[in-house]
N, C-alpha and C positions, 0 to 999 in steps of 0.2 A: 561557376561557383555554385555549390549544393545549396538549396532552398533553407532560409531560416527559420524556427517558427520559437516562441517563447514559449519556455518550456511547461509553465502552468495551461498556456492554451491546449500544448501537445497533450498534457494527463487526461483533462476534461476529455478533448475530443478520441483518443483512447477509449475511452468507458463508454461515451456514446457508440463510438464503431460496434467494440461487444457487444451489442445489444441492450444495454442497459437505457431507462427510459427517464429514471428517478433517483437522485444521491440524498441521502436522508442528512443532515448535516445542521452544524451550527455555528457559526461565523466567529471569530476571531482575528486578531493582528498578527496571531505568528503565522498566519495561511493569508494574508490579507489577498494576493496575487492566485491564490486558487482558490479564492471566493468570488474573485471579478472575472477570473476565467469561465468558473460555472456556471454565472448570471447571465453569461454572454455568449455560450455554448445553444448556438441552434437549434432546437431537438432534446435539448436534455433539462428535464424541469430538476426541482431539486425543493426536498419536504423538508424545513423549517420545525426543528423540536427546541423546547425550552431546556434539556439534558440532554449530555452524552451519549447517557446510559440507553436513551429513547431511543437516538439514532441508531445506533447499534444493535437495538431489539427488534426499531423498526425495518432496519435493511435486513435481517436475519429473516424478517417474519415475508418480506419482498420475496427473496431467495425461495423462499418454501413455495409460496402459493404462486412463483411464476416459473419454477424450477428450475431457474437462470441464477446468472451473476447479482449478487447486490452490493452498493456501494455505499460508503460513508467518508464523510468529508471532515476532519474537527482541525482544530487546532494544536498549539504544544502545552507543555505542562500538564496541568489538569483536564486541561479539555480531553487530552489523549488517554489519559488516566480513570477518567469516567467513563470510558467504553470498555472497560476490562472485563466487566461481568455480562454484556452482549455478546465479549469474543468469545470467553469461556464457551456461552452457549451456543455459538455458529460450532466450534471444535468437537464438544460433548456429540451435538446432532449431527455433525458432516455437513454443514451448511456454506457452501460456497459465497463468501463477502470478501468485497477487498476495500479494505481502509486504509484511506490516506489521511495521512497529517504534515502539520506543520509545525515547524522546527527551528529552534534559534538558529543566527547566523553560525556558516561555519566556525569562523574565529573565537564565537564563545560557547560551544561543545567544552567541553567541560575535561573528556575525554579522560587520560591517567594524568591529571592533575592533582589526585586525592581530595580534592573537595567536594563537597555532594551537587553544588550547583554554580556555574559560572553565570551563564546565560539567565534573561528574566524568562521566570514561569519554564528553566529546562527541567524535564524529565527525561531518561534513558529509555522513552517508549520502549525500542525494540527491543531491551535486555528484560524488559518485563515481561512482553507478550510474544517471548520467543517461543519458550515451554507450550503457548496453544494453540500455535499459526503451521501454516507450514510451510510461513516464507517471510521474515520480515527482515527488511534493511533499510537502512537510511544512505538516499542519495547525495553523494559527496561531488560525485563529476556529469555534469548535465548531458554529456555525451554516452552517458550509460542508464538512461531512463528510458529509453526503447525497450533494452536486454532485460531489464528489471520487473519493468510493468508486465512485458509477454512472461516473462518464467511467471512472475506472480500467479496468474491467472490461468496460465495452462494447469497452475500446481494448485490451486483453487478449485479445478472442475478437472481433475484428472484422479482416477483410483479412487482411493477415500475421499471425497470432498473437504473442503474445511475453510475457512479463514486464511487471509493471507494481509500484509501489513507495509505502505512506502509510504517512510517518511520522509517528508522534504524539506532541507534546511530555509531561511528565508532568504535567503541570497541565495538562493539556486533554483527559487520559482520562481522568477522574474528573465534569466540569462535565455538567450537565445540556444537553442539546441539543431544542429545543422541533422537535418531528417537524414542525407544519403550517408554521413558522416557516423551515423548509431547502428553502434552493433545488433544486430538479432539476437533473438532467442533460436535456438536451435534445440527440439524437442528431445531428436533421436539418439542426442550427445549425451543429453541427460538419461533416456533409459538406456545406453550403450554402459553409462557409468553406473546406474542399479544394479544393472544386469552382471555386470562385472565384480562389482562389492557383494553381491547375491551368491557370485560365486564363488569366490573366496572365502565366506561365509561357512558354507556348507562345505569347503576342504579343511576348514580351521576345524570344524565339529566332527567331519567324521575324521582326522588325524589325532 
């Protein structure tokens, strides 16, 4: 039987592997389970702001003067919503961060139900801060946060740098996720597919 691990353990300990040393963060109940995972994470300390907006200035500001990966931790609703103008400025500068959040349960995503909010404190983080990332999704199947986290991050510190965004519903950072069981990221697929839309590109212009 392939090894289990909970899936909030698996994120933390991710970030720690990348070399990251420090998550600038600030605790909430829709992350409740990737706040106990990163208290508990070996090695990986994690800097306490009174705002959003801090964490996200201050993993931006990490990123520059370690010229590495920075990370941030928030919550859903507002909490994810007050790091918009940190993300802007990882995107403006090329500043490699990657933020996680937390997310109402699946079942009350709000999704095309036409109301603006089902879930307590939901916001559609990822529809907001698609326009400045250059990778943001929300985790639906716990078995695909392996492929998720590596794209993030390869897409974070690869070409242009920039921001990159996983949100995690509250019931899907808690589930167990079977390690052998999660798909990779596979890098060469993705520039095989640049490469390929690149070239298409340039016979649409010069036709």
């Amino acid at each position: 039987m392939a090894e289990s691990i909970k899936l909030s353990d698996y994120v933390m300990r991710f970030i720690f592997a990348r070399g990251v040393k420090h998550v600038f963060m600030l605790p909430g109940g829709g992350a409740m389970h990737l706040n106990d995972s990163l208290g508990r994470c070996p090695g990986l300390g994690y800097v306490n702001n009174l705002h959003e907006q801090a964490c996200a200035i201050g993993a931006e500001a990490y990123a520059r003067v370690t010229n590495h990966l920075g990370a941030v931790l928030v919550t859903t609703g507002p909490g994810s919503t007050n790091t918009v103008t940190g993300v802007a400025g990882a995107w403006l500068d090329s500043t490699p961060v990657l933020f996680v959040s937390g997310q109402v349960k699946r079942a009350d995503l709000k999704r095309d139900s036409g109301v603006r909010i089902l879930g307590v404190q939901e916001a559609d983080i990822v529809s907001i801060v698609r326009p400045i990332t250059k990778y943001a999704v929300t985790i639906e199947e716990p078995e695909s946060i392996r492929f998720h986290l590596e794209k993030a991050v390869y897409l974070a510190q690869s070409g242009r740098r920039g921001p990159v965004w996983i949100d995690i519903p509250l019931d899907v950072q808690p589930r167990p996720s079977m390690r052998r069981a999660c798909k990779a990221f596979a890098p060469r697929l993705l520039r095989k597919m640049m490469c390929s839309s690149a070239s298409r590109s340039r016979g649409f212009w010069a036709g």
